[in-house]
N, CA, C and O atoms as a Tinker XYZ file with bonds, in Angstrom:
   456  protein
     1  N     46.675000  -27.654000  -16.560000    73     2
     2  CA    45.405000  -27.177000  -17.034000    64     1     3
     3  C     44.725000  -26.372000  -15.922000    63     2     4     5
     4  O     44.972000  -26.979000  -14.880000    81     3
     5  N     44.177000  -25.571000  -15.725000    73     3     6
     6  CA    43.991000  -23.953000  -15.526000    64     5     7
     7  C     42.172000  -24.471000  -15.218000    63     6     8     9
     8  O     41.393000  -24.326000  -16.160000    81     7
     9  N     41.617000  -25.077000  -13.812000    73     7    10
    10  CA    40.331000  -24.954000  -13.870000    64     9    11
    11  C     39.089000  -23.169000  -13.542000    63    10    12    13
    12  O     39.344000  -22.155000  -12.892000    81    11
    13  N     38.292000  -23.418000  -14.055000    73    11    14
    14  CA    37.736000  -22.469000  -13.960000    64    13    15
    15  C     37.064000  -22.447000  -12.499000    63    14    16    17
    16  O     36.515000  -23.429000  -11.999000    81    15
    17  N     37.156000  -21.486000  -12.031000    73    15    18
    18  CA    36.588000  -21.284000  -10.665000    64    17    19
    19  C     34.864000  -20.912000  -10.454000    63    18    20    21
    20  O     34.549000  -19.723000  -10.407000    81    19
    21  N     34.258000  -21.515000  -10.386000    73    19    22
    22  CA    32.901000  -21.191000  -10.433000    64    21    23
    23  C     32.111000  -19.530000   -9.745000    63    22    24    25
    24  O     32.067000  -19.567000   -8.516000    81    23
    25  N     31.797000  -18.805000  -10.076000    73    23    26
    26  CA    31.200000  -17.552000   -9.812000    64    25    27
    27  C     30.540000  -17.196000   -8.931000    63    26    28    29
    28  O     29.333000  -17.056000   -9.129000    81    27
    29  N     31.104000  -16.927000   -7.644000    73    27    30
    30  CA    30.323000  -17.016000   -6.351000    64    29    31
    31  C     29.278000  -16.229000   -6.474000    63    30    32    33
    32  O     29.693000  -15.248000   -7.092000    81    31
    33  N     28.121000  -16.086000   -6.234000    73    31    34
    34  CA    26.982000  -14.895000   -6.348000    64    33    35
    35  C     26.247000  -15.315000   -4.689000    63    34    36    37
    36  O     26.225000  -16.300000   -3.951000    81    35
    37  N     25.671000  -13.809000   -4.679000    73    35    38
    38  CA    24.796000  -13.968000   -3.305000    64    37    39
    39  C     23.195000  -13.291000   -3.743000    63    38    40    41
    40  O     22.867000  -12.347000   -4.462000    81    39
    41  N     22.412000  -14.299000   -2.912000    73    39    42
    42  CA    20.856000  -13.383000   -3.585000    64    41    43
    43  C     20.863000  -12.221000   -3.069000    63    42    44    45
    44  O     21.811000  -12.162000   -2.285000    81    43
    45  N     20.257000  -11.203000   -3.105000    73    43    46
    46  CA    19.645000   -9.973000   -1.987000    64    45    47
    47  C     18.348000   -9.934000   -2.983000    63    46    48    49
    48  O     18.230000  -10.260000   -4.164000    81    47
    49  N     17.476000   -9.436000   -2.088000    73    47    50
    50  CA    16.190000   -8.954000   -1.965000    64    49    51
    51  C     16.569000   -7.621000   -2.786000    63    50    52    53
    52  O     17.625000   -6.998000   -2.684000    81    51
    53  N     15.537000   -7.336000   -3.577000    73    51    54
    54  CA    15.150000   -5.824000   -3.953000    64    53    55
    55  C     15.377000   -4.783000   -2.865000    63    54    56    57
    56  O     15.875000   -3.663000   -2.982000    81    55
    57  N     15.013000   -5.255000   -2.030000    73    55    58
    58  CA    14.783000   -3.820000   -1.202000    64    57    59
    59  C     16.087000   -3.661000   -0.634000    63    58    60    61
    60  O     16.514000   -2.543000   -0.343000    81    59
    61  N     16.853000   -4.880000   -0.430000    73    59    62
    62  CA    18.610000   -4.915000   -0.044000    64    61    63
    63  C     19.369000   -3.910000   -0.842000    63    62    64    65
    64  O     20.144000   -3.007000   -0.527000    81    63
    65  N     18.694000   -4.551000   -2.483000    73    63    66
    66  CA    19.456000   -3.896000   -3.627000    64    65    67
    67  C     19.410000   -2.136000   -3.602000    63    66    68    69
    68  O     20.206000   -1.233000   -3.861000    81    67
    69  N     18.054000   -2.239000   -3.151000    73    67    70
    70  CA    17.516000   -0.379000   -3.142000    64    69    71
    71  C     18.393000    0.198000   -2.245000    63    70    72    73
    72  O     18.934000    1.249000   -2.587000    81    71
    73  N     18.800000   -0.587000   -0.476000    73    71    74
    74  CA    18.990000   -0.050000   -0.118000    64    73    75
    75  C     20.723000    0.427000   -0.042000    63    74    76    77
    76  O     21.207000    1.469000    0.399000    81    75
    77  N     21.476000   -0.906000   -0.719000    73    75    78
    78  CA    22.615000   -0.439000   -0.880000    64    77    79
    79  C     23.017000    0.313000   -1.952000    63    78    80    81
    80  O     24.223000    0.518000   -2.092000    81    79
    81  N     21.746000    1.034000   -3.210000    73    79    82
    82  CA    22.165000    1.241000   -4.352000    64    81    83
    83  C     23.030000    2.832000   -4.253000    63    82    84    85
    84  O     23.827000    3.273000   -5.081000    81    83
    85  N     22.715000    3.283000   -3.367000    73    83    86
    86  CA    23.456000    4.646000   -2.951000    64    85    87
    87  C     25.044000    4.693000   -3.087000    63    86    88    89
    88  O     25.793000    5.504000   -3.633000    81    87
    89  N     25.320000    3.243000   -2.222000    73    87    90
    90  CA    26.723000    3.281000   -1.767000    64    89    91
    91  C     27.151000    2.505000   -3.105000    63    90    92    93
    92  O     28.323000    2.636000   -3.455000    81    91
    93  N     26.603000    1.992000   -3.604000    73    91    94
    94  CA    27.372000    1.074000   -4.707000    64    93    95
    95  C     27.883000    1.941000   -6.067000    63    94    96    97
    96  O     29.007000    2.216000   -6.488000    81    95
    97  N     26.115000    2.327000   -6.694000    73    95    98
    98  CA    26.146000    3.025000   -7.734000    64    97    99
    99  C     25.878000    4.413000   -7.723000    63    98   100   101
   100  O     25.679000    5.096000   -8.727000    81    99
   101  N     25.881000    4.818000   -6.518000    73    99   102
   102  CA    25.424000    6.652000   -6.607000    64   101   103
   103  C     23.818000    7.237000   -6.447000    63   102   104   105
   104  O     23.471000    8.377000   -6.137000    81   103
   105  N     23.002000    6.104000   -6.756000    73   103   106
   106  CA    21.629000    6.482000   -7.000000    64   105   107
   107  C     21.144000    6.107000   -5.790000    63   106   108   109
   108  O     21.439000    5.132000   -5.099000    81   107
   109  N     20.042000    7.357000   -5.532000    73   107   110
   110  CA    19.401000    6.804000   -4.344000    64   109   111
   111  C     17.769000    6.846000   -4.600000    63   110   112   113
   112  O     17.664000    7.018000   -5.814000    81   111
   113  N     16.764000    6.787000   -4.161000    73   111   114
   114  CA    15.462000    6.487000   -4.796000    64   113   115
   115  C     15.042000    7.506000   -3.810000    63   114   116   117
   116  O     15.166000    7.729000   -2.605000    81   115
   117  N     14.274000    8.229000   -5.267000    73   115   118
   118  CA    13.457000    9.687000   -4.969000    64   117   119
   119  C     12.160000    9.617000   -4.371000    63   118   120   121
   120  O     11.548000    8.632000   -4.784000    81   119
   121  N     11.474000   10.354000   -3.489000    73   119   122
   122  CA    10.144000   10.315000   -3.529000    64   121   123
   123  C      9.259000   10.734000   -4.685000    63   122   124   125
   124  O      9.572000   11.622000   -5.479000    81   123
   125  N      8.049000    9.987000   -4.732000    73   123   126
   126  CA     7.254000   10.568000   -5.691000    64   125   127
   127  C      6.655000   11.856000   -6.023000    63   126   128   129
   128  O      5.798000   12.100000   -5.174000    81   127
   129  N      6.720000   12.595000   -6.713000    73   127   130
   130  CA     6.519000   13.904000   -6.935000    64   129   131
   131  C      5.142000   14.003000   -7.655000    63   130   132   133
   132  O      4.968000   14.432000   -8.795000    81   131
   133  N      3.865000   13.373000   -6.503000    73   131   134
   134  CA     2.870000   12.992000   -7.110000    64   133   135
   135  C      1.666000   14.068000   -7.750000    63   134   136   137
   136  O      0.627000   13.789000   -8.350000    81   135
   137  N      2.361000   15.680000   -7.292000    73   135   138
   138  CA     1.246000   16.363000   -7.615000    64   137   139
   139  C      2.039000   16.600000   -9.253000    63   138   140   141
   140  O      1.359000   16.313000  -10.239000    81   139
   141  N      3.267000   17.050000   -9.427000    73   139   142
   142  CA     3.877000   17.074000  -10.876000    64   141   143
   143  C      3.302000   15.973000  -11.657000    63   142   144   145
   144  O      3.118000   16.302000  -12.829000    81   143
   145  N      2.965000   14.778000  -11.379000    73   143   146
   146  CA     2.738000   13.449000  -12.362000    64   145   147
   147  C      1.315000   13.449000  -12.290000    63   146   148   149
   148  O      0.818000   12.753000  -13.175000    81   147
   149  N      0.504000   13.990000  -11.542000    73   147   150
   150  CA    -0.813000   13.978000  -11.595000    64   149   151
   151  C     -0.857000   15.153000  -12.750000    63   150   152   153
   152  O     -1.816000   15.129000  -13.522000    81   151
   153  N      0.053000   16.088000  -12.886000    73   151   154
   154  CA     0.078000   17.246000  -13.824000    64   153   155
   155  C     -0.028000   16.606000  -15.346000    63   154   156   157
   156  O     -0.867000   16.611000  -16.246000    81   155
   157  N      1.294000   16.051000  -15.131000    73   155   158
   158  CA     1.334000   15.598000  -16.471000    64   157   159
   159  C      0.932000   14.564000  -17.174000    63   158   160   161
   160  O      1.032000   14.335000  -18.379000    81   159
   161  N      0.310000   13.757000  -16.024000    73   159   162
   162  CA    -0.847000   12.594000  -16.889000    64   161   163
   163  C     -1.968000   13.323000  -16.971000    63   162   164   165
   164  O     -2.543000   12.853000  -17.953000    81   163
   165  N     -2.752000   14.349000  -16.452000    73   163   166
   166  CA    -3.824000   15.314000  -16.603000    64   165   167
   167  C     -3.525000   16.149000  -18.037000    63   166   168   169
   168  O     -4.366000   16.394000  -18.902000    81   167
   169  N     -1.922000   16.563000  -18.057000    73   167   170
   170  CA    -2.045000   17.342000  -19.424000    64   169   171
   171  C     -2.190000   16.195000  -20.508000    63   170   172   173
   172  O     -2.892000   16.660000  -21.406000    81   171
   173  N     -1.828000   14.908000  -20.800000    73   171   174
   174  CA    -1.984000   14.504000  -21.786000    64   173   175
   175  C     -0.730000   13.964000  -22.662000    63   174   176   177
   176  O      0.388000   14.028000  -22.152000    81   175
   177  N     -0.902000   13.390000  -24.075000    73   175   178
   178  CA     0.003000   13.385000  -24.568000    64   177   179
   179  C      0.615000   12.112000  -24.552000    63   178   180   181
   180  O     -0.187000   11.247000  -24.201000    81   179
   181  N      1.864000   11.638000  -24.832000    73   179   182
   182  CA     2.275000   10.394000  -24.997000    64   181   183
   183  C      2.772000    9.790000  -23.674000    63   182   184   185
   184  O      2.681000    8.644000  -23.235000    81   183
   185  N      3.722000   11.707000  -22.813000    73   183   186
   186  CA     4.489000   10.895000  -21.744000    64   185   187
   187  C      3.458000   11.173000  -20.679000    63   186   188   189
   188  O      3.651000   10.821000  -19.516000    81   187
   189  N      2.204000   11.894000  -21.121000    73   187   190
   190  CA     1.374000   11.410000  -20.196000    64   189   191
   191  C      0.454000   10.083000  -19.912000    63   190   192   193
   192  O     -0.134000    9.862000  -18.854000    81   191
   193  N      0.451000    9.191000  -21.152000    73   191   194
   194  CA     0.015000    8.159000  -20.878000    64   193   195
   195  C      0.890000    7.111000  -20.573000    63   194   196   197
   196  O      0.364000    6.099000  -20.111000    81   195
   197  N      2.422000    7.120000  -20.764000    73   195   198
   198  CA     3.312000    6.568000  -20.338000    64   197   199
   199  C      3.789000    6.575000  -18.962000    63   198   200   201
   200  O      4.649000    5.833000  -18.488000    81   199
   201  N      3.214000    7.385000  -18.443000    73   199   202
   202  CA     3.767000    7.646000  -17.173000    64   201   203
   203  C      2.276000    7.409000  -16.077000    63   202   204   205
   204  O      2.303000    7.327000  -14.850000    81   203
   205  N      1.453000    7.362000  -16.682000    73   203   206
   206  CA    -0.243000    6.590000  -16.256000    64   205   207
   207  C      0.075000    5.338000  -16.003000    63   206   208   209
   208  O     -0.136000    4.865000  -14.885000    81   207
   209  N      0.592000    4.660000  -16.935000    73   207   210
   210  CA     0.479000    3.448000  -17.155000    64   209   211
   211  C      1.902000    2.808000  -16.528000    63   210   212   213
   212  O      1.909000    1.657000  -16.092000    81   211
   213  N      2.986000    3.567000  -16.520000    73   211   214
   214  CA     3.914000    3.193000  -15.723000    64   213   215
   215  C      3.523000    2.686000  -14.415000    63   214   216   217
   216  O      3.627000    1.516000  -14.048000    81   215
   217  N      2.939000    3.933000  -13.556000    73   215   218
   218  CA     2.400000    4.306000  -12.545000    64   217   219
   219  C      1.722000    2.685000  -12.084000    63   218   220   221
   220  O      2.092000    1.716000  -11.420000    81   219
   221  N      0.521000    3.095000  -12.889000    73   219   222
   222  CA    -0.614000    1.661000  -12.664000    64   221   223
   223  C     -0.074000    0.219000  -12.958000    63   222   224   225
   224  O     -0.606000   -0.793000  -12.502000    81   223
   225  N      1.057000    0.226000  -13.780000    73   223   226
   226  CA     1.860000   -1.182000  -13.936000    64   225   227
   227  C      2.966000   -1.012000  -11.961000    63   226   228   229
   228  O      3.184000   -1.922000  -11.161000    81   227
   229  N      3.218000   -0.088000  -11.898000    73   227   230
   230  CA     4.389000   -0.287000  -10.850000    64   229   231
   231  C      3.431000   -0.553000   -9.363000    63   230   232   233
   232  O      3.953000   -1.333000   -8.567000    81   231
   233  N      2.304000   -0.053000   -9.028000    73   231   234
   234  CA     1.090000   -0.024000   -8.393000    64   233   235
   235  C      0.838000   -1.242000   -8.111000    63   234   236   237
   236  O      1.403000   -1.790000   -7.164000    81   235
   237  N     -0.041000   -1.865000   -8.872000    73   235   238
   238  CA    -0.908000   -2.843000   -9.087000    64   237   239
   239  C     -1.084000   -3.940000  -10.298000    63   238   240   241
   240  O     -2.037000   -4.597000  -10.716000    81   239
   241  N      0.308000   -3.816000  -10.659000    73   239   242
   242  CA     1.036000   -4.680000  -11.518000    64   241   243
   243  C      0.506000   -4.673000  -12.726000    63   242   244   245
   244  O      0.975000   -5.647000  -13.316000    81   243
   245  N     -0.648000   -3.755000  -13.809000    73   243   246
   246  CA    -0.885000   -3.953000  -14.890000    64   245   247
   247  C     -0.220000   -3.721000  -15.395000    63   246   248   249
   248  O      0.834000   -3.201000  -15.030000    81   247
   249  N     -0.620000   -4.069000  -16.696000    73   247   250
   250  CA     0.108000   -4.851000  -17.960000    64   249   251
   251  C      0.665000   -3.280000  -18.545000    63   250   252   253
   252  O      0.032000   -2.285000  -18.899000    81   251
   253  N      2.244000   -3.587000  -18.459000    73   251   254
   254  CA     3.019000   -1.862000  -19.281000    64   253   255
   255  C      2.822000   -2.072000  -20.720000    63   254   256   257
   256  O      3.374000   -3.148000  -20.950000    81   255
   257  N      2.409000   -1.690000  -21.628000    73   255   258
   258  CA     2.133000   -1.829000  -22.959000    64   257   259
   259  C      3.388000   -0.988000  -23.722000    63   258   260   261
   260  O      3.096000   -0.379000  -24.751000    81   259
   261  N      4.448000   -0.958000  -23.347000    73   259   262
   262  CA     4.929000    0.340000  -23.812000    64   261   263
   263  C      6.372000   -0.008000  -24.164000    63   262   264   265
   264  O      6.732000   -0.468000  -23.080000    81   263
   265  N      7.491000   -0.098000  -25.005000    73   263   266
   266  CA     8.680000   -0.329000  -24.880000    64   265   267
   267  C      9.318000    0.536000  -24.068000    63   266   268   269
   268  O      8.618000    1.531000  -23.877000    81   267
   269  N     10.418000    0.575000  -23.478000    73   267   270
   270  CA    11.023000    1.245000  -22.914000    64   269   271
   271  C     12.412000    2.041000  -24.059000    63   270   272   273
   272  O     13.534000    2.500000  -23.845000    81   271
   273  N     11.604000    1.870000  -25.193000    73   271   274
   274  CA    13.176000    2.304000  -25.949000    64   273   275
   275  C     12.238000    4.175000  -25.892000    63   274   276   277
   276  O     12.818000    5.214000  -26.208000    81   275
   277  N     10.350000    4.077000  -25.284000    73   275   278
   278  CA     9.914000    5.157000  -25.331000    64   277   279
   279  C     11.116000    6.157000  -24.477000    63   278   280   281
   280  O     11.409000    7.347000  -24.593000    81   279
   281  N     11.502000    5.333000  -23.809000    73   279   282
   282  CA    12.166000    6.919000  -22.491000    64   281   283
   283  C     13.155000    7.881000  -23.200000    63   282   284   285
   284  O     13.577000    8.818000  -22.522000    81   283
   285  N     13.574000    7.762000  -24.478000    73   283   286
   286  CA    13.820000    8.526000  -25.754000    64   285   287
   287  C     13.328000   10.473000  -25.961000    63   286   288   289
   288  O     13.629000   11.661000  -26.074000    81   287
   289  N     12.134000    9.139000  -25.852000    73   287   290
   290  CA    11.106000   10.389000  -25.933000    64   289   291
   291  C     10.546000   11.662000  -24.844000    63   290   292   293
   292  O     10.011000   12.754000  -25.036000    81   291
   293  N     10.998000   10.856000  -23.549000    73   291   294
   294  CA    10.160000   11.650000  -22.346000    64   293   295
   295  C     11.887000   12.879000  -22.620000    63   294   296   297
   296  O     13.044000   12.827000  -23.036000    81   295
   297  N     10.952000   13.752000  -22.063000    73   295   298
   298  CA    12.196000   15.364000  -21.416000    64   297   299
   299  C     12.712000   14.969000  -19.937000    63   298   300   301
   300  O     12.646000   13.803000  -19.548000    81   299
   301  N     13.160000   15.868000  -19.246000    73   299   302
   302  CA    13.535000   15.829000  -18.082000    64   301   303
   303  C     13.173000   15.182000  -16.928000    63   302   304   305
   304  O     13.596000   14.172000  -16.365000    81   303
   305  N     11.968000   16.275000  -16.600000    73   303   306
   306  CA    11.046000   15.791000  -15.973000    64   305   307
   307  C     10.213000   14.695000  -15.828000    63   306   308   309
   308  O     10.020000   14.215000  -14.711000    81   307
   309  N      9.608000   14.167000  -16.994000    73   307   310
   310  CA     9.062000   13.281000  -17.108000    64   309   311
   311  C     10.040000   11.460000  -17.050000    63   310   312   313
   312  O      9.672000   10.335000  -16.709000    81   311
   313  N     10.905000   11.829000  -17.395000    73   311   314
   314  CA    12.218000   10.705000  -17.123000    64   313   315
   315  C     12.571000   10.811000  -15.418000    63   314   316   317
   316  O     13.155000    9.796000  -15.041000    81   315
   317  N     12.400000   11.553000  -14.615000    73   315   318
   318  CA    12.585000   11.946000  -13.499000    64   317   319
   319  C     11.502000   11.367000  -12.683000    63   318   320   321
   320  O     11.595000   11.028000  -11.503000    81   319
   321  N     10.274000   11.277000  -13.584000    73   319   322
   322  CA     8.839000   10.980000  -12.690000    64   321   323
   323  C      9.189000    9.116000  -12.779000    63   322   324   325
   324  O      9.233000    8.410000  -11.771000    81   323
   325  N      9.395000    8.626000  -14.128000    73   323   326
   326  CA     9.774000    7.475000  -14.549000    64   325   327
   327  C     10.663000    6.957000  -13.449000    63   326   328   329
   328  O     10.252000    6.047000  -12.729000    81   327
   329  N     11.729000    7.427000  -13.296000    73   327   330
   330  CA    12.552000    7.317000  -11.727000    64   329   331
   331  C     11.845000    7.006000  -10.762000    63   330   332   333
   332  O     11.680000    5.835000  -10.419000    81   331
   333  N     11.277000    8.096000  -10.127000    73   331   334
   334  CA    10.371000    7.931000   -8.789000    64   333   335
   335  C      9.322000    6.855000   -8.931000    63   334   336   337
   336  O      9.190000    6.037000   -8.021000    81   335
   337  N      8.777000    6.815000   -9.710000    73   335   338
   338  CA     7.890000    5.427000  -10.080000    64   337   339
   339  C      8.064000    4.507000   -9.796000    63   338   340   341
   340  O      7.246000    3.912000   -9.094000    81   339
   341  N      9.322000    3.888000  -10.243000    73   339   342
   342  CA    10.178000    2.576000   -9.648000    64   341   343
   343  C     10.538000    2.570000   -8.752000    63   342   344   345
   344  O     10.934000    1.440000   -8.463000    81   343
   345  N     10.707000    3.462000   -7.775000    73   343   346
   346  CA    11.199000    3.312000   -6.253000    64   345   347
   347  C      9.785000    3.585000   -5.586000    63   346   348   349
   348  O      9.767000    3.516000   -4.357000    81   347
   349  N      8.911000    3.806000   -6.066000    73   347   350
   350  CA     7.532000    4.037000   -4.886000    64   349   351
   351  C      7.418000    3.230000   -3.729000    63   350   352   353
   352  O      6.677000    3.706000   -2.869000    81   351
   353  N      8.002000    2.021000   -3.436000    73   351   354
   354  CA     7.909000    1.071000   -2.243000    64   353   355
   355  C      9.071000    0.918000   -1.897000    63   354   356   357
   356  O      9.350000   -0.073000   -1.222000    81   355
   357  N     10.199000    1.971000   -2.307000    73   355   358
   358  CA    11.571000    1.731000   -2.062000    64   357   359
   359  C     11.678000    3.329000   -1.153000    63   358   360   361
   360  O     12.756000    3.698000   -0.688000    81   359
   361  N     11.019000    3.756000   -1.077000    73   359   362
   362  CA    11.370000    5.737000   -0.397000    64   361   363
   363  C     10.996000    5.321000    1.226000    63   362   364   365
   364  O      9.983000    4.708000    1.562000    81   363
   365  N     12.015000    5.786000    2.094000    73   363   366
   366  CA    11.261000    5.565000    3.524000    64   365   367
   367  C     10.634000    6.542000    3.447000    63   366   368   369
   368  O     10.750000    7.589000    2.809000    81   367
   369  N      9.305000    5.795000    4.780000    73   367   370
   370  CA     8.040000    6.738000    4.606000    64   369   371
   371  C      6.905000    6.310000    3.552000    63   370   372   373
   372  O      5.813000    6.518000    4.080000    81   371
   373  N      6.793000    5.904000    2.544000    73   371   374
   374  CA     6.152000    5.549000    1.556000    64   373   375
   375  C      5.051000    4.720000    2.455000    63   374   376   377
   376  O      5.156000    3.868000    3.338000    81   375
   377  N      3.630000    5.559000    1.627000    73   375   378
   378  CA     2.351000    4.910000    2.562000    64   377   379
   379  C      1.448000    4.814000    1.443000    63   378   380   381
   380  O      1.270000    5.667000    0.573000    81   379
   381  N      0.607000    3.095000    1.617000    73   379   382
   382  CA     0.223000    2.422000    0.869000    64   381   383
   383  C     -0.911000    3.721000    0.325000    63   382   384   385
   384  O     -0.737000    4.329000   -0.732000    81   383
   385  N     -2.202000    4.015000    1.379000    73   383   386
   386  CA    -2.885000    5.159000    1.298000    64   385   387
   387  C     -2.494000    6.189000   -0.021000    63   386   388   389
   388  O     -3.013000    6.355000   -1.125000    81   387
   389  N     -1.394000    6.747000    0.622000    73   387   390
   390  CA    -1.109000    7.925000   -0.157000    64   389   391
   391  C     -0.920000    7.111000   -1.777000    63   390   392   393
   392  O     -1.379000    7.684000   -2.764000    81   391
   393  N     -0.349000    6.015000   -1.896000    73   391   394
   394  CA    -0.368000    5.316000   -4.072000    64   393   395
   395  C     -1.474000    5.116000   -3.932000    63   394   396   397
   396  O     -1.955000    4.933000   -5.051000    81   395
   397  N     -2.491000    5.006000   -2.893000    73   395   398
   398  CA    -3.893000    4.437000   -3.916000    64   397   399
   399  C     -4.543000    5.989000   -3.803000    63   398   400   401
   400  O     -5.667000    5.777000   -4.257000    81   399
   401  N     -4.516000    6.986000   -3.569000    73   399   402
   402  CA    -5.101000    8.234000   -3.748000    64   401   403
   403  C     -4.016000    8.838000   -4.596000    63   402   404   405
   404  O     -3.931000   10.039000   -4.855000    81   403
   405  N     -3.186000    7.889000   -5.009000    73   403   406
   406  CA    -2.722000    8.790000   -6.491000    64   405   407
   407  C     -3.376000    7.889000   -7.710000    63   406   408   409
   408  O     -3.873000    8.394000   -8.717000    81   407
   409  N     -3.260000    5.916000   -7.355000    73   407   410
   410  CA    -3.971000    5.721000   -8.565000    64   409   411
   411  C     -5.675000    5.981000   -9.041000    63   410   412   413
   412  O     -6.276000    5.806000  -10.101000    81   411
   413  N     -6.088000    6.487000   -7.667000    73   411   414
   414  CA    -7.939000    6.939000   -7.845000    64   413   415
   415  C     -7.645000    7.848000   -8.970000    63   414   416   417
   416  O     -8.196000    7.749000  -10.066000    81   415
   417  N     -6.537000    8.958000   -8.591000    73   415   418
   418  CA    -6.585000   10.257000   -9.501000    64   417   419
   419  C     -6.572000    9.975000  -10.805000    63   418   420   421
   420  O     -7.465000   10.312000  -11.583000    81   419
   421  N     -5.067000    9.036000  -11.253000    73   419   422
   422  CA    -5.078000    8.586000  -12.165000    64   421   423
   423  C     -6.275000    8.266000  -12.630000    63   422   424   425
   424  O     -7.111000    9.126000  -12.909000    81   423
   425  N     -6.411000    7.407000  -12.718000    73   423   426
   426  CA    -7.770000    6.243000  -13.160000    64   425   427
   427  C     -9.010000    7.258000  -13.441000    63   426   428   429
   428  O     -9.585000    7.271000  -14.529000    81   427
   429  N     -9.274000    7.885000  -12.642000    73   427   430
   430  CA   -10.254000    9.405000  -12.983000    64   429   431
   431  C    -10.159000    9.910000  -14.090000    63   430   432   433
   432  O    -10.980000    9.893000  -15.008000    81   431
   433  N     -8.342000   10.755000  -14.001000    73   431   434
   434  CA    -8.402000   11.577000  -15.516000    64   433   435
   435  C     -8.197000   10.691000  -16.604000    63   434   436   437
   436  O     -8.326000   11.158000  -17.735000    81   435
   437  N     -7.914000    9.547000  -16.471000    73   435   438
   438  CA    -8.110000    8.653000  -17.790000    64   437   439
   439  C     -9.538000    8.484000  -18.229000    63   438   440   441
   440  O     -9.938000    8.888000  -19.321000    81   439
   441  N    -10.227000    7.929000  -17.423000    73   439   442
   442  CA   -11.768000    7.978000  -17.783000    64   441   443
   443  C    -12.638000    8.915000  -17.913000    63   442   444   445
   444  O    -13.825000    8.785000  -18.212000    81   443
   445  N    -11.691000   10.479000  -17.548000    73   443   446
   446  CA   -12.598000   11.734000  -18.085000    64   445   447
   447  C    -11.948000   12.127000  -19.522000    63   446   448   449
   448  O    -12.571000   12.906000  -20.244000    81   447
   449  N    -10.758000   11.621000  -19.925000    73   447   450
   450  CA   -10.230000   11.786000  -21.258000    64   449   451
   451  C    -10.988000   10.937000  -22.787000    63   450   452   453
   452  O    -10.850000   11.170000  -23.988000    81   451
   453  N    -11.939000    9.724000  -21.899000    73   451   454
   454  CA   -13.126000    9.308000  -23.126000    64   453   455
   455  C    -14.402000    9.785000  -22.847000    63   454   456
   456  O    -15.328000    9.562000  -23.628000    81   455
C-alpha cells in the first residue's frame, strides 16, 4: 500500500512573492502611472470609478464594491492601471507621500463629480 506523502509548502511574505514573481512567472510590478489614472478617474465613467475605488481599496483598505469579473470591461490601459495598483507598495522607490497626494486627488474629483 502506496502512502501518500504529505505536501511540503513554505510561507513567503507578499513582498518575497513580489519579489521573486519576475523569475518565476515573468511579471514584474510596474510603477504607478499616476498622472494617466488621475486622467481617467477625472474623465469618468465605469473604469473610472473602478479604478478610484481600486486605488482607495489598495491604499487604505476600503471596501472594493466591485466584482472583478468587471476587468472584462476595462481596455488596455485601464487593465494596465489595475496592474500598477496592486503593486503600489511592491515598486522600489514607492513613497508613502507620493499615494497619499494621489488619494487627496482622487477623493477631490469624486466629490467634485456630486
Amino acid at each position: 500500500m502506496n502512502q501518500v506523502q504529505p505536501l511540503k509548502t513554505q510561507r513567503r511574505s507578499i513582498s518575497e512573492i513580489v519579489e521573486q514573481a519576475p523569475q518565476e512567472i515573468g511579471l514584474e510590478p510596474m510603477p504607478l502611472e499616476s498622472e494617466i489614472l488621475l486622467k481617467r478617474i477625472s474623465d469618468g465613467g465605469q473604469s473610472g470609478q473602478f479604478l478610484a475605488d481600486a486605488f482607495l481599496s489598495a491604499y487604505r483598505g476600503d471596501t472594493f464594491n466591485h466584482s472583478l469579473k468587471e476587468l472584462i470591461k476595462l481596455d488596455a490601459e485601464a487593465f494596465r492601471l489595475f496592474y500598477e495598483i496592486l503593486h503600489i507598495r511592491h515598486v522600489k522607490g514607492w513613497r508613502d507621500d507620493s499615494l497619499y497626494d494621489v488619494e487627496k486627488q482622487i477623493k477631490e474629483t469624486l466629490a467634485s463629480e456630486f
